[in-house]
N, C-alpha and C positions, 0 to 999 in steps of 0.2 A: 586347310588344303586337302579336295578329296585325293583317293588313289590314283585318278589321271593323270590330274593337274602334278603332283609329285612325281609320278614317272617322267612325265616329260619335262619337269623340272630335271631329274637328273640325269635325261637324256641330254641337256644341253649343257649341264654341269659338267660330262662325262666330256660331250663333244668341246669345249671351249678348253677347256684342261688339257687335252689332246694335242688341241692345234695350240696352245702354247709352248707345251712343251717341245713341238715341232719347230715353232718358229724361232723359241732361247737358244735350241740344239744346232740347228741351223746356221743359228748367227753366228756364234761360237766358233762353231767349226770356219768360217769365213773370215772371222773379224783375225784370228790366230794363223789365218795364212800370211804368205807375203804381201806386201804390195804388189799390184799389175797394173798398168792401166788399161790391160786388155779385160780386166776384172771389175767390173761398176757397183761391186759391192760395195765399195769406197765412197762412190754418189749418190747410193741408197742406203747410205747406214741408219740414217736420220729417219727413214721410214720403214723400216727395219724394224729398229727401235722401237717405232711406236705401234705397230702391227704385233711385236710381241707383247707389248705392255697392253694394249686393247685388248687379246685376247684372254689375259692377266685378270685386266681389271673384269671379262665379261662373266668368269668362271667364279670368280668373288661376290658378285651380284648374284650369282643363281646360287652359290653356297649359302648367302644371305637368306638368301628363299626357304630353302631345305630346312636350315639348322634348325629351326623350334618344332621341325616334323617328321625327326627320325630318333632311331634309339640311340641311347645313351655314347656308347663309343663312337658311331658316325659323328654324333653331335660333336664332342669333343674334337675331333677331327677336322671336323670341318670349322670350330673357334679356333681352332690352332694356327689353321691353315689362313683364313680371315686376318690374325692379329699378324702373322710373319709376314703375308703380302700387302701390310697396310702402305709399307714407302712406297711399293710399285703402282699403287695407287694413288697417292700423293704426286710421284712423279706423272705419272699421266696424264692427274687432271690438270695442273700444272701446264704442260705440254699442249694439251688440247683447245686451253682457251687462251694457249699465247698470242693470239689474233688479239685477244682484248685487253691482254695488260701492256702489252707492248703499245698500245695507243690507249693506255691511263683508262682504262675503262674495266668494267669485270671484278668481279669479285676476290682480286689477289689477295692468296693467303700470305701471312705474315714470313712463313716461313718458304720464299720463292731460293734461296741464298741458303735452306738447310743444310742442305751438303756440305756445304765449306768448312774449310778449318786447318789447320798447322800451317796455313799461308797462302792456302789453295781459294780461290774466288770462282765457284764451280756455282750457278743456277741448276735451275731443273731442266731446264735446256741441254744443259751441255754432260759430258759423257767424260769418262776416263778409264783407262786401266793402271791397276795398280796390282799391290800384294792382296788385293781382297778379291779381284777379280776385275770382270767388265763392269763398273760402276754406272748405273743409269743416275746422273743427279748427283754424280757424286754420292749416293743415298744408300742405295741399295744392289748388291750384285745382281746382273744376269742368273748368274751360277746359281744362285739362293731363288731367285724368282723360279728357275726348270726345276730345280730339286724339289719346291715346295710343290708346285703344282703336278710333279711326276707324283711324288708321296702320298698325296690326295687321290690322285688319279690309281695308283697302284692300288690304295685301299681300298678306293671303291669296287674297284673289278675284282678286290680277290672275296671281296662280303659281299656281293651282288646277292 
């Protein structure tokens, strides 16, 4: 990777981390209000969800990129950051090609049904809140998804 091609790798590493953590913050704030029905946040949760999870998984991909071509504490940084947003990835792709497991088709992983557990039958589809927070997947928090990708996003602007 020359010096370009790296910069604007982490120009878009920078910009995707952003609008993530724009979008987790967002929902957050909306999903913790009341019910309205004069509030459609309710009929767009579902893509909500997955507009924060795509921006998730786009900042992961260009971490990907980077890591074998920065020094040593970025690197670290950005593995870290890679391993803690692996569920939100998971759930994504998941999500993304539910067009083709829902009609027996596509490459479904084994673990569609990971989330589930102490009685709970949550796919990657489906959402909850609990004591952990807003669970995408049952899987993984909201909460964990905006803090990992602020964490990242903070490190990188303050070592620019």
């Amino acid at each position: 990777m020359d010096a370009e091609q790296k910069d604007t790798t982490q120009f878009f590493l920078d910009s995707w981390l952003a609008e993530a953590v724009h979008r987790c913050s967002s929902f957050l704030h909306s999903a913790n209000k009341p019910f309205s029905f004069d509030d459609d946040f309710h009929r767009r949760r579902m893509f909500e969800e997955h507009y924060a999870l795509t921006a998730t998984v786009m900042g992961v991909r260009f971490a990907k990129q980077l890591v074998h071509h920065t020094p040593k504490e970025l690197k670290e940084s950005l593995e870290s950051f890679i391993i803690a947003t692996q569920d939100a990835v998971d759930v994504r792709d998941m999500r993304e090609h539910s067009d083709e497991y829902f009609l027996g088709r596509g490459r479904k992983k084994e673990e569609f049904f990971k989330g589930s557990g102490q009685g709970v039958q949550c796919d990657m589809s489906s959402s909850i809140q609990n004591e952990n927070g807003y669970m995408l997947g049952n899987l993984i928090a909201m909460e964990t998804v905006r803090d990992e990708c602020q964490a990242l996003l903070q490190y990188i602007r303050d070592n620019a």
